[in-house]
Each structure stands twice: as structure tokens, then as C-alpha cells.
C-alpha positions as CSV (number, residue, x, y, z in Angstrom):
1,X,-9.2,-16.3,1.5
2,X,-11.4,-19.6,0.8
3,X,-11.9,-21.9,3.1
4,X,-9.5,-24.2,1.4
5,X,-6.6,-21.5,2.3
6,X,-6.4,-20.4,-0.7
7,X,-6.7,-17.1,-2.8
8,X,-7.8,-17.8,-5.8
9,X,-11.6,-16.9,-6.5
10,X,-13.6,-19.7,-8.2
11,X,-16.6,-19.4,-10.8
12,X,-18.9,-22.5,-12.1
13,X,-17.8,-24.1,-14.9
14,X,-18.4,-22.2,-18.4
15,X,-17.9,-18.8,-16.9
16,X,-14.8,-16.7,-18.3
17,X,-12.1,-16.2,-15.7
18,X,-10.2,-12.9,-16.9
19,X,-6.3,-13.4,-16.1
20,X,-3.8,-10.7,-15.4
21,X,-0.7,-10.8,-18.1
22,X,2.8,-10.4,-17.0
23,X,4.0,-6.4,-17.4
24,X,5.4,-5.9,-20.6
25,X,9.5,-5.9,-20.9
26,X,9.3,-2.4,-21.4
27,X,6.7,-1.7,-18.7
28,X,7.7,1.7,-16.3
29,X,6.9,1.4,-12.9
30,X,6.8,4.1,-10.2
31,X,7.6,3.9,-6.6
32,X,6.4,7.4,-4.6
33,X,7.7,6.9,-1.3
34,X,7.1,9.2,2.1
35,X,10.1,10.8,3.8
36,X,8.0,11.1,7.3
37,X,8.9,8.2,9.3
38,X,12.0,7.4,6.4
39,X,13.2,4.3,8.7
40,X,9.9,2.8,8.5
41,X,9.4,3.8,4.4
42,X,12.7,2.8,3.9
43,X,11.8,-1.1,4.7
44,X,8.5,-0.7,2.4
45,X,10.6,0.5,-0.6
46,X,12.6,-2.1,0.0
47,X,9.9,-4.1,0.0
48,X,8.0,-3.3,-3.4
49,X,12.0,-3.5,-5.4
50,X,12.1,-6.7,-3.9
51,X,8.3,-7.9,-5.2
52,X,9.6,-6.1,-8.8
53,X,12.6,-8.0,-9.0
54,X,10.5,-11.3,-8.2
55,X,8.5,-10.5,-11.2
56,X,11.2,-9.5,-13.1
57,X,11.2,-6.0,-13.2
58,X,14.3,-4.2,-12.8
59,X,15.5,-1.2,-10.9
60,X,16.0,0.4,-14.4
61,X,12.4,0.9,-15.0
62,X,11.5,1.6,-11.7
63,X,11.4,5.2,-10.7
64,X,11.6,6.3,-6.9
65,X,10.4,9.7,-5.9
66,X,10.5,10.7,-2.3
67,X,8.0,13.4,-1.6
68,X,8.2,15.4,2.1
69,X,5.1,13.7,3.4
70,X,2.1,10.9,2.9
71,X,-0.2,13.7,1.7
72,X,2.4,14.4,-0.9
73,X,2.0,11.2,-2.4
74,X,-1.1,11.5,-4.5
75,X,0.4,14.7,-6.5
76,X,3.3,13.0,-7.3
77,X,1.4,9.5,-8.0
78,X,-1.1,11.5,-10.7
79,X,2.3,12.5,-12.4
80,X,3.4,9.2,-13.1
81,X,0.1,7.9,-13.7
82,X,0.0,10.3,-16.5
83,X,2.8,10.4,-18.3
84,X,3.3,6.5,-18.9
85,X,3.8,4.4,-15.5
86,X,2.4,1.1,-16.1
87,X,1.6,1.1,-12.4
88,X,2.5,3.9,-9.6
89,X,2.9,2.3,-5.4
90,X,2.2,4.7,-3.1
91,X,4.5,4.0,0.4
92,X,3.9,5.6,3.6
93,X,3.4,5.9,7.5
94,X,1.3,7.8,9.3
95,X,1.3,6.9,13.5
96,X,-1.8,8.1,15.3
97,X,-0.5,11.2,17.4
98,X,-2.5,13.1,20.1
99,X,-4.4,15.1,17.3
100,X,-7.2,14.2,15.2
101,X,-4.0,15.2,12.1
102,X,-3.9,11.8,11.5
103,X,-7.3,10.9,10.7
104,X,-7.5,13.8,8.1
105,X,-4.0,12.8,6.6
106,X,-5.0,9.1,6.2
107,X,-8.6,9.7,4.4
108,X,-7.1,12.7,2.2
109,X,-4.2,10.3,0.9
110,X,-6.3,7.5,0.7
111,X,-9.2,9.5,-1.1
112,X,-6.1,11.0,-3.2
113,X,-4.6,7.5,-4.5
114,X,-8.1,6.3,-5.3
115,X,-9.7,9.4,-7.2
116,X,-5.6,9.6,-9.2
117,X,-6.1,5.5,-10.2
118,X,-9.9,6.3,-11.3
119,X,-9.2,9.4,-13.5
120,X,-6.0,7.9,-15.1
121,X,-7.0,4.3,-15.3
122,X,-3.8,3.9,-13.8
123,X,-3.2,1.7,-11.0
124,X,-2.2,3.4,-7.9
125,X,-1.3,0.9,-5.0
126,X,-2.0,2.1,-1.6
127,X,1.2,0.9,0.9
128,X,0.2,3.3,3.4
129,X,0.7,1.8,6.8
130,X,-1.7,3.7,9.3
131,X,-0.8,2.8,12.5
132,X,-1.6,3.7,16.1
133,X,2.2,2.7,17.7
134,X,5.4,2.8,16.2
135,X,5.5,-1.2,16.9
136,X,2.6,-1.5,14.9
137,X,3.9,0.3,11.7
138,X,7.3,-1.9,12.7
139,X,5.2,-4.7,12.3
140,X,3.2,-3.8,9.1
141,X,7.0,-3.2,7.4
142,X,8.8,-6.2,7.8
143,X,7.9,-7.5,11.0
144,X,5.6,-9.9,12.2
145,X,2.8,-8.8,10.1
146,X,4.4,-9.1,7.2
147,X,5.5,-5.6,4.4
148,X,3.0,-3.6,3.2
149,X,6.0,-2.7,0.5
150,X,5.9,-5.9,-0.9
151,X,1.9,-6.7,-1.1
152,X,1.1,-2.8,-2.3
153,X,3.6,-3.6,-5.2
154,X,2.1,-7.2,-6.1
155,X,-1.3,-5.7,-5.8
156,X,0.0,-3.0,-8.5
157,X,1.2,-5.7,-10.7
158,X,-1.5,-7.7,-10.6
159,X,-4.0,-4.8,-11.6
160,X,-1.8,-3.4,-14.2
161,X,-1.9,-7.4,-15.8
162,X,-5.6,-7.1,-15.3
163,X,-6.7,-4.2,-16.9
164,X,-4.0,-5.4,-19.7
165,X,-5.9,-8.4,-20.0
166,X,-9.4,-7.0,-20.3
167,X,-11.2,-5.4,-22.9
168,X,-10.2,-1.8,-23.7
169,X,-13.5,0.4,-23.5
């Protein structure tokens, strides 16, 4: 954020400014969503439909695939990323427990989303909430702190606009 509050980035005068385009009407859009800790998931789904809708995509070209766990979600986001999603969002919460699980659950599905959005060119939002409470991942998914749902799909829209706007290599 810029001083000024806001988020735009700036650039001196003359420079190009790449913008994201809108997705396309018939753009495909895939939600893959964790079944651990469903309450919590629920609210980020609900979350990231919500976001689509605001940019006017429907629930027709979204599909949601629950998968049994957050290390699922990379397999099933590499799917979609290759066989036509515009944009894949990854939602899911992992609360810190009294084994060192958590830490190899988080990095593996973070490493996962990131290495599936770099092969495929894809992008592959990350609204994983990582959490060390249950009030903390209440928080992160429609609580005080805002839904992760909501800014992992905006952040997938926004990259997919992006890349749609740049140069094709």
C-alpha cells in the first residue's frame, strides 16, 4: 500500500503501465476447495463466488471440486489449469496442531500451487488460510480480518487479466 492509502503502483511519466483485461464472457473458472476444516472452507468458497459474481462471472462457469484435504489441492488445481480454466483458486485451512504436520502440509501445498501456475501459465490463487487457532482461521474467513475467499479469487482475476493483457511469448 502507498503512502497515500492506496494500491495502485505508480511509474514516471512515459513508462507503459500494462493493465489487466476483464475475463472473457466465456472465460471458465475453477474453484478447488478443502474438505478439512469444511465450516471454515465453506465461508472462503463463499467468498471467491461472491468476488466472481462482482466481476460478473457466473456460477455457470465456475467449477467447484472439493478434494479430501489441502495437500490435495494442487493435483486437482494442475487439472484445471490444464485443460482450459482461465484461472484455478485454491481454498483451504490448515490449524497448527501439536506436530510439526502442519509445517510440511503448508510448504508442500504452497510449493504445489506455485510450481502448477509456473508449468501451466495458469494462475493458481493461493486462499490457503494457515493458521495457529481456530479463531485465527475464523478471522482470516470472514471475520475481522477480512476472507481470504474473496482476495484469493480477485487476485486470480486480476492475473488472468494480466497475462491476457501482455505479450504472448
Amino acid at each position: 500500500m502507498r503512502s497515500d492509502g492506496s494500491d495502485d503502483l505508480a511509474a514516471p511519466a512515459g513508462a507503459h503501465v500494462v493493465a489487466p483485461v476483464g475475463p472473457g464472457a466465456d472465460a471458465r473458472v475453477a474453484i478447488v476447495a478443502s474438505r478439512y476444516h469444511g465450516d471454515i472452507v465453506q465461508r472462503l468458497v463463499d467468498g471467491a463466488f461472491a468476488e466472481l459474481a462482482e466481476a460478473g462471472i457466473g456460477p455457470e462457469r465456475v467449477t467447484l471440486a472439493p478434494v479430501p484435504g489441502a495437500f490435495e489441492l494442487p493435483l486437482a488445481a494442475r487439472r484445471f489449469a490444464t485443460t482450459g480454466a482461465a484461472a484455478v483458486i485454491c481454498l483451504g485451512c490448515v490449524i497448527q496442531g501439536e506436530t510439526p504436520h502442519f509445517t510440511f502440509v503448508c510448504t508442500e501445498v504452497a510449493r504445489g500451487c506455485t510450481l502448477v501456475a509456473l508449468e501451466t501459465g495458469v494462475p493458481v490463487a493461493f486462499g490457503v488460510i494457515t493458521a495457529d487457532t481456530r479463531a485465527q482461521a475464523e478471522a482470516r474467513a470472514g471475520g475481522a480480518v477480512g476472507n481470504k475467499g474473496n482476495e484469493a479469487a480477485a487476485a486470480a482475476l486480476e492475473l488472468a487479466g494480466l497475462l491476457q493483457a501482455l505479450p504472448a511469448s
